[in-house]
TIMI-2910 file (N, C-alpha, C, CB; in pm, 1 decimal, decimal comma, always signed):
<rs>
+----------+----------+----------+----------+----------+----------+----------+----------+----------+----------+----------+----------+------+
!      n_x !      n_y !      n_z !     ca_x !     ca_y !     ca_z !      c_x !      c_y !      c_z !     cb_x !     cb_y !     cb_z ! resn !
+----------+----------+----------+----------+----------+----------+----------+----------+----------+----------+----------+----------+------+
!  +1921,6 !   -965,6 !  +3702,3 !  +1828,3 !   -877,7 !  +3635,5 !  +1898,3 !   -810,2 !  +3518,6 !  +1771,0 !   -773,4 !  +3733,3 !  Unk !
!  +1851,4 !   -792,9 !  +3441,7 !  +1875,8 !   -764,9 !  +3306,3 !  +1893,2 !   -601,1 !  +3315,5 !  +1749,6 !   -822,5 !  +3203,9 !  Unk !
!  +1974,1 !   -528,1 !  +3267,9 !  +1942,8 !   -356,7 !  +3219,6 !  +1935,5 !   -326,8 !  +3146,4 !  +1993,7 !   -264,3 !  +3229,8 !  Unk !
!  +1815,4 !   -241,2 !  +3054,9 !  +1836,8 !   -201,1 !  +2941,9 !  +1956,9 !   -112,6 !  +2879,2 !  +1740,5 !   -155,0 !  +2928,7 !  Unk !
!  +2020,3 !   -167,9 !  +2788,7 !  +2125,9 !    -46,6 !  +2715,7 !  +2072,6 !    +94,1 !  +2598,9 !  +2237,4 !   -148,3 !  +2613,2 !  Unk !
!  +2093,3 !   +197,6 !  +2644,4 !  +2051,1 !   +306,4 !  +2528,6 !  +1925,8 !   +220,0 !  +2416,8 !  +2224,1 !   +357,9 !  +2422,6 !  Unk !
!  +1814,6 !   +247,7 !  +2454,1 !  +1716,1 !   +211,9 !  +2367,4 !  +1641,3 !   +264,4 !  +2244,8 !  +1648,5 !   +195,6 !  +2430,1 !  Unk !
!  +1726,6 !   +401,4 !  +2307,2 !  +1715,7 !   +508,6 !  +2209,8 !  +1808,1 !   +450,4 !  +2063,2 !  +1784,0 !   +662,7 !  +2287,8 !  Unk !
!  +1852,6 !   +412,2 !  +2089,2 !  +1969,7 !   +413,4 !  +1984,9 !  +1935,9 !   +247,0 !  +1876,8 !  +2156,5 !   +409,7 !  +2097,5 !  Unk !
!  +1903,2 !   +320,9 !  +1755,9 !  +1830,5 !   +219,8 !  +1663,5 !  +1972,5 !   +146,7 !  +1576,0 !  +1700,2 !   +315,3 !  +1543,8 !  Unk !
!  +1927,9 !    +21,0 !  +1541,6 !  +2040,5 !    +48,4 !  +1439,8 !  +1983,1 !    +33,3 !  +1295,6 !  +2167,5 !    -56,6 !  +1460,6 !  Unk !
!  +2101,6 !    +72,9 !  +1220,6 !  +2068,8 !   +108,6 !  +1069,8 !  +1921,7 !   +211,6 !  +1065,9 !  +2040,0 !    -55,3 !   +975,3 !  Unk !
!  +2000,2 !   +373,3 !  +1176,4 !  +1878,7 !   +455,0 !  +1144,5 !  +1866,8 !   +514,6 !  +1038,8 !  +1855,3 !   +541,7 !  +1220,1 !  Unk !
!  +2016,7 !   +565,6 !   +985,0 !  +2062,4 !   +623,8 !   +818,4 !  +2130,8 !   +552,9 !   +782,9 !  +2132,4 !   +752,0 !   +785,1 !  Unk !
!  +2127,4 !   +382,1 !   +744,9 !  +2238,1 !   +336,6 !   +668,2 !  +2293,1 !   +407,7 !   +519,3 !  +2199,8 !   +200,9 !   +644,6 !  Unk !
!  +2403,6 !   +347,2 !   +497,4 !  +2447,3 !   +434,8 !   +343,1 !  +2372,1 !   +347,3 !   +246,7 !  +2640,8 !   +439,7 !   +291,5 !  Unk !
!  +2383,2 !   +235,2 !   +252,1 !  +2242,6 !   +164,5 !   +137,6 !  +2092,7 !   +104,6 !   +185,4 !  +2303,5 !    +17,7 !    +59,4 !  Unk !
!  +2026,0 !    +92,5 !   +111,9 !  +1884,1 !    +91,1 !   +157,0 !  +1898,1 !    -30,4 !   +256,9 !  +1764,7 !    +69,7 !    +28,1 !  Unk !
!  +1806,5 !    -75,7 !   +324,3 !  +1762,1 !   -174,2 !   +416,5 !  +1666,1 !   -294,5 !   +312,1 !  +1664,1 !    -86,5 !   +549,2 !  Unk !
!  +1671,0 !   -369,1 !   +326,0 !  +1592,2 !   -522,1 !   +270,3 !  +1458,6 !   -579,5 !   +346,8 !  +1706,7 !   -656,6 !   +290,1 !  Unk !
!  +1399,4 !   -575,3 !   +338,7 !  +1309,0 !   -642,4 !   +389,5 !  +1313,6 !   -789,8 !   +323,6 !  +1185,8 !   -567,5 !   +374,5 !  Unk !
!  +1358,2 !   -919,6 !   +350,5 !  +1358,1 !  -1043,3 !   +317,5 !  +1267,1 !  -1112,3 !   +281,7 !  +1394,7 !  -1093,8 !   +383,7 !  Unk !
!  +1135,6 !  -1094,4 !   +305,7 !  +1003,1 !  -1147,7 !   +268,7 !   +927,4 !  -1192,7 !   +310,6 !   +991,5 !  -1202,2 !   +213,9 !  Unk !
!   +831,5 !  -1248,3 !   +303,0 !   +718,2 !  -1331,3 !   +339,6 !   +782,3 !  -1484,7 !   +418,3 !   +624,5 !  -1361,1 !   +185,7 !  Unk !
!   +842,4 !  -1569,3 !   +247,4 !   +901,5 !  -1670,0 !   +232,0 !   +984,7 !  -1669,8 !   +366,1 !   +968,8 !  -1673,7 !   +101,7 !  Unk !
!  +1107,3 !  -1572,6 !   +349,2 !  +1190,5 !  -1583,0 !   +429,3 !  +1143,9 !  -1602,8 !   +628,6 !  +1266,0 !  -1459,8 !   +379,5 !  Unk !
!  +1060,8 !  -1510,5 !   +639,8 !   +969,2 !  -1510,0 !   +755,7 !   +915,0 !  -1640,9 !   +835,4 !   +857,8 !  -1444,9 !   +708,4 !  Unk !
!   +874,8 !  -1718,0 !   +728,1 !   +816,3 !  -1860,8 !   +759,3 !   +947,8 !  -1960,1 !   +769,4 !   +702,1 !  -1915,6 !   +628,3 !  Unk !
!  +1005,5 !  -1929,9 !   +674,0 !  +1143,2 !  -2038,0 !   +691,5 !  +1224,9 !  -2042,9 !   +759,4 !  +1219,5 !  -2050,7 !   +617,2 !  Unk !
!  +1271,2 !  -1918,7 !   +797,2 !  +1398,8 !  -1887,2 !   +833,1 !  +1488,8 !  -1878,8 !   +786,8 !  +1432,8 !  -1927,2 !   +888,7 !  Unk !
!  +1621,7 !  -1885,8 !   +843,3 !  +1768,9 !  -1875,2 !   +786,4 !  +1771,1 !  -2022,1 !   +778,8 !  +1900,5 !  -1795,6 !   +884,5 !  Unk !
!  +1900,7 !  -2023,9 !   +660,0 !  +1890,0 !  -2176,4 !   +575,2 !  +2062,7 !  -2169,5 !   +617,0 !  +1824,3 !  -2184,1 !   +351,4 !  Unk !
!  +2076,4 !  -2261,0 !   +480,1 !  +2230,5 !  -2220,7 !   +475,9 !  +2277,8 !  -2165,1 !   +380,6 !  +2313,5 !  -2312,4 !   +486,0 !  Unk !
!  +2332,2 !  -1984,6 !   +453,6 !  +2359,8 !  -1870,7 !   +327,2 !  +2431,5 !  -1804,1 !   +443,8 !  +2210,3 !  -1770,5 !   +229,3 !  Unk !
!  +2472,4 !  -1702,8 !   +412,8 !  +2543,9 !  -1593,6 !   +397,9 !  +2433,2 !  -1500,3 !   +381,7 !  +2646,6 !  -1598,3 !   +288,8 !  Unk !
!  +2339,6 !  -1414,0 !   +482,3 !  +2239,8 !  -1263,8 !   +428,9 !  +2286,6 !  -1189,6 !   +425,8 !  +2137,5 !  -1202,2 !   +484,4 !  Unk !
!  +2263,7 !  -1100,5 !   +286,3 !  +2315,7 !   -943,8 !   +294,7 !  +2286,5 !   -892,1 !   +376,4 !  +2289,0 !   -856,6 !   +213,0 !  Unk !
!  +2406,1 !   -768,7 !   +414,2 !  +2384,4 !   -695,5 !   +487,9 !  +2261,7 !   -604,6 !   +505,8 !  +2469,8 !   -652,7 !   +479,4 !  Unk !
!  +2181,7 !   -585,5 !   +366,8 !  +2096,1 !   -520,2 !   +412,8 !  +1984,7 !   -559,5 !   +424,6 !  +2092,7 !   -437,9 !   +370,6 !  Unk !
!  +1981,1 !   -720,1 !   +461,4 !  +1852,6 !   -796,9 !   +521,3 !  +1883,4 !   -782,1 !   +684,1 !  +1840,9 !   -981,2 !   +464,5 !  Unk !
!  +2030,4 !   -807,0 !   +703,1 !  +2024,2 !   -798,9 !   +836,4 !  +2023,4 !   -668,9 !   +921,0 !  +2118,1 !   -867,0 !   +871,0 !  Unk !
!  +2061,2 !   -568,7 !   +834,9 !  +1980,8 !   -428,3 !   +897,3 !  +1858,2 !   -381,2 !   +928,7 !  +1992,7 !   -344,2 !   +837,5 !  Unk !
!  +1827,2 !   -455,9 !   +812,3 !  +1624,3 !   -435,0 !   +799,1 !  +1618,1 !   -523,0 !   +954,5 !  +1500,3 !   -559,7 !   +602,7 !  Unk !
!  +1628,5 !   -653,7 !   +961,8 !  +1638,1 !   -724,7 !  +1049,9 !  +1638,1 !   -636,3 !  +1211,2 !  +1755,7 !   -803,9 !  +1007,7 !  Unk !
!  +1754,4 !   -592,6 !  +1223,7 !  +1784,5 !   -539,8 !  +1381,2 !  +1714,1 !   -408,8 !  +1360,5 !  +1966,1 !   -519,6 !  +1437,2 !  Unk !
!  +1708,4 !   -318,0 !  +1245,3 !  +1649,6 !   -192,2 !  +1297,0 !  +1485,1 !   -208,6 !  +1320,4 !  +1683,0 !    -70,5 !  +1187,6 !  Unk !
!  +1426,1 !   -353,9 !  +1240,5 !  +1263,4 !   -359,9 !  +1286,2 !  +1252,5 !   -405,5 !  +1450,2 !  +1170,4 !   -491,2 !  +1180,6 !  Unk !
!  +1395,5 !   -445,4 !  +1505,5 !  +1358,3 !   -501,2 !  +1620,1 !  +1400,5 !   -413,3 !  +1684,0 !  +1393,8 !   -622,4 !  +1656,0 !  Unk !
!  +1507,8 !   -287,2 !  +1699,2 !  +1516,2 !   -201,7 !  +1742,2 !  +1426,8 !    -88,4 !  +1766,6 !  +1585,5 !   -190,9 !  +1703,3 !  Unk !
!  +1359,1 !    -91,8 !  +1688,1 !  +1239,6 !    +14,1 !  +1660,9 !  +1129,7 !    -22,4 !  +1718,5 !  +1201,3 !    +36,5 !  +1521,1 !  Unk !
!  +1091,0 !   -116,7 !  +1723,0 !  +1000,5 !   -194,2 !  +1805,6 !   +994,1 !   -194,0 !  +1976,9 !  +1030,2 !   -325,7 !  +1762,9 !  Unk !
!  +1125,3 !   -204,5 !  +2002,8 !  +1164,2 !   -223,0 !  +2158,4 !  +1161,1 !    -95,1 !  +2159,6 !  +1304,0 !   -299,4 !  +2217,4 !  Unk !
!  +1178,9 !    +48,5 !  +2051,2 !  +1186,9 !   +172,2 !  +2105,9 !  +1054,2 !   +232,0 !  +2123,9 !  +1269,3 !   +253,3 !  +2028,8 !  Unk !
!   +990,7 !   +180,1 !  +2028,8 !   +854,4 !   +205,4 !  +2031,7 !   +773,3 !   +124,2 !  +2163,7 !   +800,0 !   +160,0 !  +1885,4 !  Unk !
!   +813,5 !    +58,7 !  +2228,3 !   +718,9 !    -43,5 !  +2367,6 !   +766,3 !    +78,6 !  +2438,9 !   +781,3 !   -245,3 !  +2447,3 !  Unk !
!   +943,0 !    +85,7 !  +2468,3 !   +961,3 !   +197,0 !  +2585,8 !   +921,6 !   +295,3 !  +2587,7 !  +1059,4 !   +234,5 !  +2615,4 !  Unk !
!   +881,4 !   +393,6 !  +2449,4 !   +862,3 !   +498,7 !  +2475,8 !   +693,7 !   +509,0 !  +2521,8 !   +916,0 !   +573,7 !  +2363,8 !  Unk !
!   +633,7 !   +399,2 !  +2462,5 !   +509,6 !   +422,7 !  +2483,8 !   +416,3 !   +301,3 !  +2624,2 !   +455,1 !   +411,7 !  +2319,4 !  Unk !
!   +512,4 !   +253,5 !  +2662,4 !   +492,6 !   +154,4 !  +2760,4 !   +398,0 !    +36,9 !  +2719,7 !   +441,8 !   +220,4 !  +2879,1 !  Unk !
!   +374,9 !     +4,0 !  +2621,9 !   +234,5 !    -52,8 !  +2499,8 !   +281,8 !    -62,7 !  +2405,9 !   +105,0 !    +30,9 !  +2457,5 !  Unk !
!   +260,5 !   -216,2 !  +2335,0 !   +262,3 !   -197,1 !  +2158,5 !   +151,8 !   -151,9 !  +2089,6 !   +284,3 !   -325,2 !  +2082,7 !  Unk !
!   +161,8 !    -81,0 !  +1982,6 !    +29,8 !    -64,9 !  +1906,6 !     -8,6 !    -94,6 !  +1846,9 !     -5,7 !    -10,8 !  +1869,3 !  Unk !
!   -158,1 !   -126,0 !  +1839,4 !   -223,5 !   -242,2 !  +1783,8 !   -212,2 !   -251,0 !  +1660,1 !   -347,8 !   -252,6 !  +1808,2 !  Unk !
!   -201,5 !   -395,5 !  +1645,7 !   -182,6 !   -428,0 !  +1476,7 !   -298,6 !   -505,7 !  +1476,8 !    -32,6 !   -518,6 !  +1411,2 !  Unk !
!   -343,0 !   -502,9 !  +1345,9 !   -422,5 !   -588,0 !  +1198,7 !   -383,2 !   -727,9 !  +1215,1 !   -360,7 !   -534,5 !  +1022,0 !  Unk !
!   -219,1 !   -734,5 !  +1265,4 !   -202,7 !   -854,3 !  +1188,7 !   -158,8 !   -987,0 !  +1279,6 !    -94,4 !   -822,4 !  +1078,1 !  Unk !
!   -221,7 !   -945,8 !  +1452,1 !   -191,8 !   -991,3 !  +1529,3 !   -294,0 !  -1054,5 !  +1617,4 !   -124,6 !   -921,6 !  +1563,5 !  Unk !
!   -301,0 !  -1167,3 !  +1689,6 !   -379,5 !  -1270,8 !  +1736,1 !   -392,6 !  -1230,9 !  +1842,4 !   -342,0 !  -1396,4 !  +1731,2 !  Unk !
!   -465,7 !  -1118,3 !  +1952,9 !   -489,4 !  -1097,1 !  +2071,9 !   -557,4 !  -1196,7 !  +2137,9 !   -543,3 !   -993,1 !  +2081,7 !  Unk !
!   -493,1 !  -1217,7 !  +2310,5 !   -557,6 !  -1316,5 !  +2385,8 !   -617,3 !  -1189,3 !  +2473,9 !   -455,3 !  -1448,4 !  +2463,1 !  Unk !
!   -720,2 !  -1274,0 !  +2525,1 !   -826,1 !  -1257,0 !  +2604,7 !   -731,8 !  -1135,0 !  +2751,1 !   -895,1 !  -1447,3 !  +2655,4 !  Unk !
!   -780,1 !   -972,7 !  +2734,9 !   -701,5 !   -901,0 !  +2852,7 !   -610,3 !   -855,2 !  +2792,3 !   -649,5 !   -975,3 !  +2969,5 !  Unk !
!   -526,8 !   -905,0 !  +2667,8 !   -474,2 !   -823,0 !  +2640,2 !   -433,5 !   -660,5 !  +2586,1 !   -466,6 !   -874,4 !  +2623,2 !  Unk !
!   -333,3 !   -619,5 !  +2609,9 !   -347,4 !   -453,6 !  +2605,7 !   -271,7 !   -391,8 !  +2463,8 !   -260,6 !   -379,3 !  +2758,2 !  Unk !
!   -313,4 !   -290,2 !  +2436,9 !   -284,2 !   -231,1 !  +2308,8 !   -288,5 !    -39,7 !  +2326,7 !   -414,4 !   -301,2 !  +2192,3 !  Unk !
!   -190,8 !     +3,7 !  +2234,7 !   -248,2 !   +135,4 !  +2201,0 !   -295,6 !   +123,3 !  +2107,4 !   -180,9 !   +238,8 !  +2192,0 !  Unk !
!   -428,6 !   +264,2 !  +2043,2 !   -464,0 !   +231,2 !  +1949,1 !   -461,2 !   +406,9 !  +1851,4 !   -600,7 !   +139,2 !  +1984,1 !  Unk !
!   -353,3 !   +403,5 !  +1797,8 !   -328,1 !   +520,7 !  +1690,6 !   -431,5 !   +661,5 !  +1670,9 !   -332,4 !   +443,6 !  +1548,9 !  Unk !
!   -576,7 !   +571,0 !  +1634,3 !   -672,4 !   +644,1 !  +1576,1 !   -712,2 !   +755,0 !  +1702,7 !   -796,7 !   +541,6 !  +1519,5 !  Unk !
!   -683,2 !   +698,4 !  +1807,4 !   -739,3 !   +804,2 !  +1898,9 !   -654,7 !   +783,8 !  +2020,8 !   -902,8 !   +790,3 !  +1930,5 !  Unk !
!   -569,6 !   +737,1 !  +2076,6 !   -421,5 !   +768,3 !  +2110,1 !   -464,9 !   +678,2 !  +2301,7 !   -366,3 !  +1008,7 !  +2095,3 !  Unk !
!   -549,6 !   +579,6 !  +2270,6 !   -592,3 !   +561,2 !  +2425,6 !   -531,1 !   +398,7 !  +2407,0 !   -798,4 !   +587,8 !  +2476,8 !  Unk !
!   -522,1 !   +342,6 !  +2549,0 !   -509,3 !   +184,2 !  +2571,2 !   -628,2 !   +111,4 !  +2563,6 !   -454,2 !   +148,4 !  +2703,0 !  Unk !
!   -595,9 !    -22,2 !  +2535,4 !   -732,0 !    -74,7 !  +2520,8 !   -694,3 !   -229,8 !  +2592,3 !   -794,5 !    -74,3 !  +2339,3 !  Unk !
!   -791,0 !   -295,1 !  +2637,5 !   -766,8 !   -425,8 !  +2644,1 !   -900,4 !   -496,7 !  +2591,9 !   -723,2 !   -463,9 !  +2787,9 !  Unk !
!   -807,5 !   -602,5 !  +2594,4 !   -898,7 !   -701,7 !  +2455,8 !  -1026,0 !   -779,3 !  +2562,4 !   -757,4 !   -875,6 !  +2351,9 !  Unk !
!  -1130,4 !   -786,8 !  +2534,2 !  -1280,4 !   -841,4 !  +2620,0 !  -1254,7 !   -970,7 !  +2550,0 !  -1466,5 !   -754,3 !  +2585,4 !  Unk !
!  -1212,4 !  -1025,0 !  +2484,8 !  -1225,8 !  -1164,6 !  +2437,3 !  -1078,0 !  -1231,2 !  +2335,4 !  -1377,9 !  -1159,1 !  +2339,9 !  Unk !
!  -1096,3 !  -1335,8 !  +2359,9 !   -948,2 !  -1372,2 !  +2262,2 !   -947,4 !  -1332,4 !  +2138,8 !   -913,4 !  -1520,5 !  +2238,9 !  Unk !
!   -869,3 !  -1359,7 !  +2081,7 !   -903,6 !  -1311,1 !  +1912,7 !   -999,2 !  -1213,2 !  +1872,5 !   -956,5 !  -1422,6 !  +1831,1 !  Unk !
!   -990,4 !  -1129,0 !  +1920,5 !  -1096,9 !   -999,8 !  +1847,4 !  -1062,8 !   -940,4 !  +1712,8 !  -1099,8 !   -860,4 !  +1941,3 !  Unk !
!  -1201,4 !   -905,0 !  +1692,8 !  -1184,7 !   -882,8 !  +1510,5 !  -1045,5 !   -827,6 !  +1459,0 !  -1302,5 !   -757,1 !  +1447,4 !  Unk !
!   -996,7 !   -840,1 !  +1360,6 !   -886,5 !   -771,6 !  +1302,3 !   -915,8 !   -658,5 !  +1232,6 !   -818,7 !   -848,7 !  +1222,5 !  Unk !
!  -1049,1 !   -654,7 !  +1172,3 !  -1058,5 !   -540,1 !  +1071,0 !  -1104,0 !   -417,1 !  +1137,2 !  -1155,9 !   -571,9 !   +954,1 !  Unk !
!  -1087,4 !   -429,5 !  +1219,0 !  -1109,5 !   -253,2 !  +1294,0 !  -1029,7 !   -227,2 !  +1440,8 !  -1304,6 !   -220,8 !  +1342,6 !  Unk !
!  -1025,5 !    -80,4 !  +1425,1 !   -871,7 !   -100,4 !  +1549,5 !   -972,8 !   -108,7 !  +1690,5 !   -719,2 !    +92,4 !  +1563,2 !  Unk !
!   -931,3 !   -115,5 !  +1835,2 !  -1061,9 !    -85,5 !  +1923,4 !  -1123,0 !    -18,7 !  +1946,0 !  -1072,6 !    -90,3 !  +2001,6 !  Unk !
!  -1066,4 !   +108,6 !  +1886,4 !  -1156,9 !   +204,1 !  +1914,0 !  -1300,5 !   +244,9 !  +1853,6 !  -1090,4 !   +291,4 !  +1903,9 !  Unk !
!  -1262,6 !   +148,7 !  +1723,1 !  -1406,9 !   +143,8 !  +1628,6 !  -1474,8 !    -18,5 !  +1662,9 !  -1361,7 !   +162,5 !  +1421,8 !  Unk !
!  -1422,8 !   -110,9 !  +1810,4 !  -1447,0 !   -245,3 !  +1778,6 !  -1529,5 !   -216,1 !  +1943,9 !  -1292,1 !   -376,0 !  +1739,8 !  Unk !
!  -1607,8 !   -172,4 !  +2003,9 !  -1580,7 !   -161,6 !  +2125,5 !  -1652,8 !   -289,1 !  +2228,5 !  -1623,1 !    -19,3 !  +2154,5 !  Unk !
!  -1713,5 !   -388,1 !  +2138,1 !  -1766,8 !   -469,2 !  +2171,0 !  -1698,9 !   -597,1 !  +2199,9 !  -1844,7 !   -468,0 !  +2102,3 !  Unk !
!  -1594,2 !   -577,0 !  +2160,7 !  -1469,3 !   -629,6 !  +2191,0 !  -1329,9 !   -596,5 !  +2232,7 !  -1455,2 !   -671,6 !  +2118,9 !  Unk !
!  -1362,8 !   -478,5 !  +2300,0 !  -1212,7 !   -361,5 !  +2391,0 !  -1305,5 !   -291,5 !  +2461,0 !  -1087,9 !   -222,3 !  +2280,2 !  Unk !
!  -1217,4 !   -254,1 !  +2540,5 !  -1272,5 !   -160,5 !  +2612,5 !  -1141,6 !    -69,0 !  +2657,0 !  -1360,4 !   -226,0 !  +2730,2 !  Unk !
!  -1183,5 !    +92,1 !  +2674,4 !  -1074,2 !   +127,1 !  +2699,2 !   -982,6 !   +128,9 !  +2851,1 !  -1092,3 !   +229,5 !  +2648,5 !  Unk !
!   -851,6 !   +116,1 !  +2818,5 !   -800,9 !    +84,1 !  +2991,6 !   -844,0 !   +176,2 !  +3112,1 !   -633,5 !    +95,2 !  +3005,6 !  Unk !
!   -825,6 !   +201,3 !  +3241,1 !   -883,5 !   +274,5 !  +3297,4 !   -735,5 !   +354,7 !  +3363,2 !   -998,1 !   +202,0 !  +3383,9 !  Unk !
!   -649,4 !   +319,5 !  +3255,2 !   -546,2 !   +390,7 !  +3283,8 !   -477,5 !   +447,4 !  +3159,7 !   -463,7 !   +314,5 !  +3361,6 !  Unk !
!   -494,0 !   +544,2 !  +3158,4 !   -447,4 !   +628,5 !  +3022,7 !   -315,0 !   +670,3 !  +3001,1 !   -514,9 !   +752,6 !  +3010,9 !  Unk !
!   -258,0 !   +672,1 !  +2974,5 !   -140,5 !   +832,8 !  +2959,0 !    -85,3 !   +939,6 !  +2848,9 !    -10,3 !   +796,1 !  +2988,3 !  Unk !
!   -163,2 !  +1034,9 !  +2845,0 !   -105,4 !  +1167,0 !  +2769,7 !    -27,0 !  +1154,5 !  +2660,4 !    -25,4 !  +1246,5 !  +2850,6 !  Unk !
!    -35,9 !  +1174,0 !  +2538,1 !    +73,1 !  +1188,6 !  +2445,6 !   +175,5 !  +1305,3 !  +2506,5 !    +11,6 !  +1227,8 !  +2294,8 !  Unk !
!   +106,2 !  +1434,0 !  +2534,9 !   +213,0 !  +1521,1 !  +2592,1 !   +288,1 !  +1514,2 !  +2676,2 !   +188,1 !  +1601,7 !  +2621,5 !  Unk !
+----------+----------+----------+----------+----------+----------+----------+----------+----------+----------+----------+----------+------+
</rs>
């Protein structure tokens, strides 16, 4: 079994130079054969760091725009701070669930921002 290590702990939370975001391009392709700056590969670990900090703290990812939900799947949703699961595969993208409800419904298990 696996243990999580300090999840708290992001990296490149104040680097001394900015962070890179690599691109679109880069996203679809991948790594080639190069050498990435360092500050692609910061951008790199601190989006995935931040991410895993953001699931633990909130036990849920939150819903994105830009993501392909299957059928049951669960989400937080920002606008109004509740879980949702998805009533059908692929539900609309252009509205979060809380404005989609014909396609979410909210979980019947909540938990408190406070």
């Amino acid at each position: 079994m696996t243990t999580a290590k300090t999840l708290g702990r992001v990296w490149a939370s104040s680097p001394k130079d900015p962070v890179r975001d690599p691109g679109e391009s880069k996203y679809s392709l991948g790594w080639v054969a190069e050498i990435p700056t360092y500050q692609v590969l910061n951008y790199l670990h601190n989006r995935i760091d931040s991410n895993i900090l953001a699931l633990a703290e909130r036990g849920v990812f939150e819903w994105g725009a830009d993501i392909s939900y299957k059928k049951n799947a669960l989400c937080w949703d920002e606008t109004d701070g509740r879980i949702y699961i998805a009533l059908v595969a692929n539900p609309s993208k252009s509205a979060p669930p809380s404005q989609n409800l014909n396609q979410w419904t909210a979980s019947s298990v909540q938990i408190p921002a406070s």
